[in-house]
N, C-alpha and C positions, 0 to 999 in steps of 0.2 A: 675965420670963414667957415661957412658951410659948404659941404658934398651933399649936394639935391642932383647929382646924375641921374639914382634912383629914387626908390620911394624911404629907403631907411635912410634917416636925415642923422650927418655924423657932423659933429666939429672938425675939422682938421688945422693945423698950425698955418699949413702953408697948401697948394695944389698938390705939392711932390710927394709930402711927406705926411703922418699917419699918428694923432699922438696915441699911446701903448691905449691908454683907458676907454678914451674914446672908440678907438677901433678895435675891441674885444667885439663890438656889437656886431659888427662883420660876422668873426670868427665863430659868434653863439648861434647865429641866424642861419648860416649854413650848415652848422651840424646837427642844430636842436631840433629843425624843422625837415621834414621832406622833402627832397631832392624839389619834387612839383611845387610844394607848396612855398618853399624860400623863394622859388623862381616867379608864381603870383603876388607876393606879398611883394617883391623889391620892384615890380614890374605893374602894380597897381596905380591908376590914376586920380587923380585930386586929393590922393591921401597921403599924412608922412606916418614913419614909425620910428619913434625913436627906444632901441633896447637897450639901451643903458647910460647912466650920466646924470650930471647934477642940473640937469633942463625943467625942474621945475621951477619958472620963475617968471618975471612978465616979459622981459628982452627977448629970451630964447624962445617962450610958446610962441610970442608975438611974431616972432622970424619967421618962425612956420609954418604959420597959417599964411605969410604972406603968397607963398606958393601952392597953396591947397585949400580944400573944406573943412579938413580933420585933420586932427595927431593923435597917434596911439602911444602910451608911453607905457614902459612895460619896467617897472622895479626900480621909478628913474628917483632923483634924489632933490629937495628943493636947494633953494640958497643963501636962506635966511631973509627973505623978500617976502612983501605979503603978498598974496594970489588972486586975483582979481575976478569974482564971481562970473563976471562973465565970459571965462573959457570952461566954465561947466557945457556949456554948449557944443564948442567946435575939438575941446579936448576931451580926451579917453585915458582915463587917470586907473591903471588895472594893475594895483599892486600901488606899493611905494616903499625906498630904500628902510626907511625907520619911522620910529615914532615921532620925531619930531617933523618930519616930514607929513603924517597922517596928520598931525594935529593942524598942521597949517592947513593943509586941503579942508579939515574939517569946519576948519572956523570961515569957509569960503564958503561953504555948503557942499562940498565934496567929499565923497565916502573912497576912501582909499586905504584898506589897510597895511602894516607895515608888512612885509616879505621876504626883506634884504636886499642885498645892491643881485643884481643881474649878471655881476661876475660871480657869484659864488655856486652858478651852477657848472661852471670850468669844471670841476672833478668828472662829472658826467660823460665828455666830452672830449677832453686830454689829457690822456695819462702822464704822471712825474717820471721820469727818469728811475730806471731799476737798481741803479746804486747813489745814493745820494752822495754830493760831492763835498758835504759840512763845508762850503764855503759860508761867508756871510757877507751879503750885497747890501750895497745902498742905491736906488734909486732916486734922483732927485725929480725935484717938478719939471715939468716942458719949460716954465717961465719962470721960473728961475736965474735971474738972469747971472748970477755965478755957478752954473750948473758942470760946465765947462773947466771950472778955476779947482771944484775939490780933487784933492787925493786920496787913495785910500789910507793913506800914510795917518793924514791930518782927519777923516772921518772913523777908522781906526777898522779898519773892512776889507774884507779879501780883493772884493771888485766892487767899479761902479758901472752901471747900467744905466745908457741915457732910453730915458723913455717913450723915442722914435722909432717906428716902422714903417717899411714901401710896404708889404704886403703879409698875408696869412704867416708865411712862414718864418717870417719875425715876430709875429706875434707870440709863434707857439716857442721859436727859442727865448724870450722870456722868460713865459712862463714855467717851461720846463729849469731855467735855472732857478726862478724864485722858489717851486714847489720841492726842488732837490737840494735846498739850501739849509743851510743850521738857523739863521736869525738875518731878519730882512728888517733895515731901517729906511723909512720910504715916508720923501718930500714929496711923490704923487702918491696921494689915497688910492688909487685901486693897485698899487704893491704892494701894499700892508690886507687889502682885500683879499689878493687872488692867493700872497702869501698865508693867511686866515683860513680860507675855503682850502688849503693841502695842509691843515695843522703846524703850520713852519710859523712859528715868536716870531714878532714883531716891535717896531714901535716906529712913531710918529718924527719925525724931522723938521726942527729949523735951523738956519744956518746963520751966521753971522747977521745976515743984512734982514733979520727980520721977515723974510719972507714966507709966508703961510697963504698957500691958494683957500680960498672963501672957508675959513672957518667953519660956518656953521655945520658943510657940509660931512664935516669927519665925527664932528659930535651928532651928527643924523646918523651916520652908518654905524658907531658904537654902540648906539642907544639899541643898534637890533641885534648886538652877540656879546651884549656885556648883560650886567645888573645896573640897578638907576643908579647908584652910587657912582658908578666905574664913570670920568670926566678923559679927555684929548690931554695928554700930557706932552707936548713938545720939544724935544731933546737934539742937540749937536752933536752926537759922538754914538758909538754902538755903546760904549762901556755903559752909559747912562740910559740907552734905549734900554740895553737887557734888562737895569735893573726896575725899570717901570715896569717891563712884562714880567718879570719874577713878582710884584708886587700885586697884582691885575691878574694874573693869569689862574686862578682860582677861580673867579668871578666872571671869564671868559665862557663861552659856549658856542657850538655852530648852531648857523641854521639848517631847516629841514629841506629838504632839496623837492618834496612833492610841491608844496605852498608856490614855488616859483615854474614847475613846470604848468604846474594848472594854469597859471598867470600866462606861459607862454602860448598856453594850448586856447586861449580865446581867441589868439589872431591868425591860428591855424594848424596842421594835425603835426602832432610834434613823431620823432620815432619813436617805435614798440620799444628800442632798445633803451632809448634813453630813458620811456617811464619807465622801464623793469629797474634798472640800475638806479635809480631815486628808489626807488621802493626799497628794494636790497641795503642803501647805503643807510637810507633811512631807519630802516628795522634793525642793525647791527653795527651802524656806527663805521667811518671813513675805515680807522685805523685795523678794526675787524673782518674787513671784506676780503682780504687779502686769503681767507679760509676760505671764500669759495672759488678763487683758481683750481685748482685742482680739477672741481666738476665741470666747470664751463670749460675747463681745458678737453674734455672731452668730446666734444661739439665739436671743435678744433680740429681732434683728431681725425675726427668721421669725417668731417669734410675733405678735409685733407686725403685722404686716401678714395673715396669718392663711394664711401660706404651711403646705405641709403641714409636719409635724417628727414624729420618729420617735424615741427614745432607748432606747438599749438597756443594761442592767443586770444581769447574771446575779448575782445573789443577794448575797451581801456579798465576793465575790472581786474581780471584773475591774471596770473603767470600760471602757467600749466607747464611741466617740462617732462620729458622724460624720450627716452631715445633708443632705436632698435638695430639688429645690426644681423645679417643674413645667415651668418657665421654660428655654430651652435656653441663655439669654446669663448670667442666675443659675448655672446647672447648672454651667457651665465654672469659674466663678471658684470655685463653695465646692468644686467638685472636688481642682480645686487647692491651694487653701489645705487640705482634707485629709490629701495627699500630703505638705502641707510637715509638717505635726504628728504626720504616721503615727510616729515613731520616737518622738518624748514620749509618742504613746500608750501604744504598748510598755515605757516606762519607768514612765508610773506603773501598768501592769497588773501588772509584777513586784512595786514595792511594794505595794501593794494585796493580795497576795497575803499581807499578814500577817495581813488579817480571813479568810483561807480558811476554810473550813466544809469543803471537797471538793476533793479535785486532779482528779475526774473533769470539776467542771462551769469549772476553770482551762483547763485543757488543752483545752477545747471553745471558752472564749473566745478564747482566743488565735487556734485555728484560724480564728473568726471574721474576724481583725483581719488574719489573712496572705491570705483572701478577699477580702476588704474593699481591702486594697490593691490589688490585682491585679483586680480589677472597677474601681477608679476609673481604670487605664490604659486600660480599656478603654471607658468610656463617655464621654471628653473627647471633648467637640465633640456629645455625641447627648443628646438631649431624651428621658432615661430614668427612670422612679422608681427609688429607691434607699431603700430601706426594712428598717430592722431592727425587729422585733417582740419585744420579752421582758417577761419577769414579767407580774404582773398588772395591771388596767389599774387597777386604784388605787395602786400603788406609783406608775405610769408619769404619771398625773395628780399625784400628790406630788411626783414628780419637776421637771415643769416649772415648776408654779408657783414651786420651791427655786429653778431655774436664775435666773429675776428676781432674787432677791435675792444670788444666789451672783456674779452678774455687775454687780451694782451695788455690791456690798462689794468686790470683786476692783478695779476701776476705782476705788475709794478708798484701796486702803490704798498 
């Protein structure tokens, strides 16, 4: 059955109950987007949204449109079905999980390119757990219908993990074990997904009785973090997952976390925080980011103690950062600590530069950053404000409360 309560159209099992993959799109929609804007988008009329899942196909668009004019599908996956040219009209094809999935749109007359599945901007989002628990899970399918019967005894795994949730905060216990876990074997594809998107080995799952939910779909989602070589290899046991991802894992890659924010940002204004944190993750890689806790732990502090703080954002181009504090023996040290990150600023304001909207309001950031430097020479040692003012003061309130959480997930991962 579908959830058409609102406008984000989710598969569910049953009324009660919530399957993991499906209802991630929940959990992206509320945090990727703006307070205001999740609340228009889910509360829009004659439209669906579908953000995440294997909904590309004729049953499911078909379902859709039965209750609306439109669907939006944002990074969704097909299912081996040919696509019927005539939902280029009523559907909004903005992104797609892989290539195999693009190919099919294309051959429909639909331009969609591949992006990755819609769970792999989780890291964005929700931090892993701060000590990893080297368990290693298995997740079986919802339909599955021996789901119920494995042990971990006879799948050879610390725990198993049915892949049911009521609401948000099963979802996030999930994923916090999948992402603090040693090796995730998963009969539902978005465990092996969300386990991907936090660098946690993987492999694929079948069980006795043969059962594999739609095929095509896992060779679509491969096709966008592997090499063309790399094939679904389906395995009973951990012993025999590991040794597929030892084989593969060479030929493995993530994807870029900007390519699917842009994607999210057509249906509406995503937060400041979440594009800085794509940028950052982007520029220096998941396992790397963890170096810059330290400075955004700073932010932290200042707020914390109710020092002034100022951040500065020019529109979806530059990160500008840097921070003041009324104190002349404070004043020295974040001076300085400034000075040392002035250059990593500069580098993610070039990347960042791929969300541009304008080279006029680029080329004015930057200027900022070359003032900015050349004022912290000059205020070492003086008890001065240092204060940048941009956007609005509601983006600028959004912005800080983000920084809390952007700095306590960073110090996690």
């Amino acid at each position: 059955m579908f959830n058409s309560n609102t406008a984000i159209f989710e598969w569910m099992p049953s009324k009660s109950e919530h399957n993991f993959g499906d209802h991630l799109m929940q959990l992206i929609g509320e945090r990727i987007f703006t307070k205001s804007e999740w609340h228009r988008i889910k509360n829009t009329k004659d439209e669906k949204f579908v953000l995440i899942g294997s909904f590309i196909g004729d049953h499911t668009i078909r379902t859709s449109l039965i209750e609306c004019d439109r669907v939006h599908l944002v990074g969704c996956g097909y299912r081996g079905e040919p696509i019927p040219t005539e939902f280029g009209g009523r559907a909004s094809f903005i992104g797609c999980r892989g290539f195999h999935s693009s190919k099919a749109l294309q051959e429909s007359g639909i331009v969609a390119p591949p992006i990755g599945d819609s769970a792999m901007v989780l890291p964005l989002i929700v931090g892993r757990r701060k000590n990893c628990n080297n368990n290693t899970v298995f997740v079986p399918h919802i339909n599955d219908g021996d789901r119920f019967n494995y042990t971990p005894e006879a799948i050879g795994c610390d725990e198993i993990i049915q892949p049911t949730t009521q609401d948000t905060t099963d979802l996030i216990t999930i994923i916090r074990k999948i992402s603090s876990s040693q090796f995730v074997l998963a009969g539902a594809m978005h465990a092996a997904i969300v386990a991907h998107a936090y660098g946690v080995p993987f492999a694929f799952f079948q069980g006795n009785n043969g059962h594999i939910d739609c095929p095509p779909k896992w060779a679509d989602w491969l096709s966008s973090v592997s090499a063309p070589q790399v094939s679904p290899c389906f395995v009973s046991n951990m012993h025999d997952g590991y040794a597929w991802w030892q084989s593969v894992q060479a030929q493995l890659f993530q994807n870029r976390f900007i390519p699917l924010v842009k994607a999210f940002s057509v249906l509406g204004t995503i937060r400041p925080a979440v594009r800085v944190k794509a940028a950052i993750l982007d520029s220096i890689g998941l396992r790397q980011s963890r170096k810059l806790a330290p400075y955004l732990a700073h932010f932290k502090e200042k707020i914390n103690s109710n020092k002034e703080l100022w951040l500065s954002i020019d529109g979806d181009d530059v990160f500008a950062k840097d921070y003041v504090d009324k104190q002349a023996d404070s004043q020295i040290g974040l001076q300085i600590m400034a000075k040392n990150h002035i250059r990593q600023v500069e580098n993610y304001a070039e990347l960042i530069k791929e969300c541009a909207t304008a080279e006029l309001a680029l080329k004015e950031a930057n200027e900022k950053l070359f003032q900015q430097s050349a004022e912290i020479e000059s205020l070492r040692g003086k008890n001065q404000h240092y204060i940048e003012i941009a956007l609005r003061a509601e983006a600028q309130i959004e912005l800080i409360k983000d920084l809390f959480l952007i700095s306590g997930e960073l110090e996690q991962l």
